[in-house]
Structure formats: structure tokens, C-alpha cells
N, C-alpha and C positions, 0 to 999 in steps of 0.2 A: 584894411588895405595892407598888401604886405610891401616889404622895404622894394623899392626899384629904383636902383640906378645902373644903366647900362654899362657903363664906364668900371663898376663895382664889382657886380652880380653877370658873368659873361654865358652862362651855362646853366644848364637845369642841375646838372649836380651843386653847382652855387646858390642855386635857393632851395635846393633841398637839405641842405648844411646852413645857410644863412637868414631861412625865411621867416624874420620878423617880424611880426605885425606892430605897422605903425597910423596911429589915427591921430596923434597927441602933437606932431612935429614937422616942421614944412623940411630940417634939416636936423644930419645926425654927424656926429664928431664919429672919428672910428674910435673911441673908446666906450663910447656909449653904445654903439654899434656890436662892439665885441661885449659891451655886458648884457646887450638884450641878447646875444645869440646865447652866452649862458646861462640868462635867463630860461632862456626859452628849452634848453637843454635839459635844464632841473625841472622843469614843467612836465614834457615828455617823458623824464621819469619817472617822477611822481604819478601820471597818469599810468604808465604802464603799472607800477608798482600797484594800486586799486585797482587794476582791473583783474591783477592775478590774487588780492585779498578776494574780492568779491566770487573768484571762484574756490575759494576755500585753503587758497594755499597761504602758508604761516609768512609773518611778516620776512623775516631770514632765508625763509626759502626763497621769497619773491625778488627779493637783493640778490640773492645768491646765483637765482636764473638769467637777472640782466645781468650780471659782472661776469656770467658764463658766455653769454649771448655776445658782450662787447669785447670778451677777449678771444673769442673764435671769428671774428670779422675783422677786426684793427690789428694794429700792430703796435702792442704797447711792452718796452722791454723790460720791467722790473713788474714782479706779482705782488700786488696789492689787496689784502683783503676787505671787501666793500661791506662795511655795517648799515652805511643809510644811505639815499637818493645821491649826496653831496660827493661822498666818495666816489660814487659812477661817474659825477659829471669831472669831478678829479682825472679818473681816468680815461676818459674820452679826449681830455683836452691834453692828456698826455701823449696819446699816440702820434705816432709819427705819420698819419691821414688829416689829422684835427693839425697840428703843428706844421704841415706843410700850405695846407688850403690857409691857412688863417697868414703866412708869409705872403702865397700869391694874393690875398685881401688888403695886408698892408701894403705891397708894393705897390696894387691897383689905384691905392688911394692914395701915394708920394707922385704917382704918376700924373692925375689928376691937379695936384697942391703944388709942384713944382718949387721949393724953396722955401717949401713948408716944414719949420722945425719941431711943429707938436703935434701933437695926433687928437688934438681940440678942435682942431677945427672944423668947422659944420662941413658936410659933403652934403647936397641937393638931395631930394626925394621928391622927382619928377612924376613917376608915375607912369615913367615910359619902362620895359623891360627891355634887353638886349637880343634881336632879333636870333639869339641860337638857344633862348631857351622856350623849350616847348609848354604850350599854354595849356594844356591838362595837368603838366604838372601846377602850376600856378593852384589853376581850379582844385586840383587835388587836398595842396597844403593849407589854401583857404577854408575848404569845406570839412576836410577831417586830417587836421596835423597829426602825425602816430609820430610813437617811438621808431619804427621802421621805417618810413619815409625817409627820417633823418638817418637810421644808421645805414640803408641801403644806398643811401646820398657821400657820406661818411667813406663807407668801403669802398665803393667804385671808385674816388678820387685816387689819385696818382699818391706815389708813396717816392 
């Protein structure tokens, strides 16, 4: 099941950048929130990264074509050379797409907690979406999460 809370998650570009899967938790704090989205970032790497061993390309190259891939879509100011999966996700979370969405996410969720001073505290997983996110994308991230989902999720966001 992936993460939904209406209140959270308002857009399909927000579970395409956020879609968690969660089976484990009736409630998630936003910091566990933002560590499964990291999670889930290094995952999509790693996957991508095996799927381009598997066609023959050398471990370096295959880093070298996502860290190509992520800085011809985002907007990341300083050049960073990517050696493994960890650095990509470094740099995703550097741009100023990841660094803006992840703002509108914590406000979303101060908005919610009103008077809330930690970012501990559980936010619901209802299991409702919010009616402006389109439900093939749902099905989509459910049936096959790619690297691309998320970074075409990523780029369209607002800068």
C-alpha cells in the first residue's frame, strides 16, 4: 500500500516524488516519512544501476549515466562527482526540485499539527488519496516504481 494522506500527498507529482510504500504502520512521523522517501530514492537507484549492468555496461559508466540523467533534469548548483548509488541520492536531494517539494511537505504537515514542535509526531495513513491525484499514476507506482517515474515526478515540480 503506498503512503496516503490527503492533507500530505495533494498531487500526482507528490506521489510520484513521495510514494512510499507502507504495510508496516497505521502512522508515520515526517521524519520517518522523509527517510523512507530516501529510502526509496537509493532503491530506484540501485535498481536502475542493475538494470544497465545487466546490459553490459561497466559499473562507472552506469553511475555516471544516472548522475548525467539527474543533472540534465534538476537543478543542482555545485558539480558533484557520483562514484556510488548514495552520491545520486546526495544529489537529488540537493536540488532545488527535491529541496522545494520536501518544504511544501513540511509545511503540509505543520499545517496539519498546528503547534507542533517536532517533526515526531505520527501523521495518519488513512488510506484515502487526495482527490487531484490521478489514480493510474497510483497504479502505476504500485505495479512497477522506475527511476523515471520519480525523476519525471522530480522535474515537473515547481522550482
Amino acid at each position: 500500500m503506498l503512503f496516503s494522506n490527503p492533507d500530505i500527498l495533494k498531487s500526482s507529482l507528490d506521489v510520484r516524488i513521495g510514494g512510499i510504500k507502507v504495510s508496516d504502520t497505521p502512522h508515520l512521523s515526517y521524519l520517518d516519512f522523509m527517510a523512507r522517501v530516501k529510502s526509496r530514492i537509493l532503491t530506484l537507484c540501485v535498481k536502475y544501476v542493475k538494470a544497465s549492468l545487466a546490459e553490459g555496461v561497466t559499473y562507472p559508466d552506469a553511475i555516471g549515466d544516472l548522475a548525467s540523467l539527474v543533472y540534465a533534469q534538476l537543478n543542482i548548483d555545485e558539480l558533484i562527482i557520483a562514484e556510488k548509488e548514495e552520491d545520486i541520492v546526495f544529489l537529488i536531494m540537493k536540488s532545488a526540485q527535491f529541496a522545494n517539494w520536501e518544504a511544501e511537505i513540511h509545511d503540509r504537515y505543520l499545517e496539519i499539527h498546528k503547534g507542533v514542535v517536532t517533526n515526531t509526531t505520527p501523521m495518519p495513513i488513512d488510506g484515502k488519496f487526495h482527490e487531484g491525484i490521478n489514480k493510474e499514476v497510483i497504479e502505476e507506482i504500485e505495479k512497477e516504481d522506475s527511476f523515471s517515474i520519480f525523476l519525471d515526478g522530480l522535474a515537473s515540480a515547481s522550482v
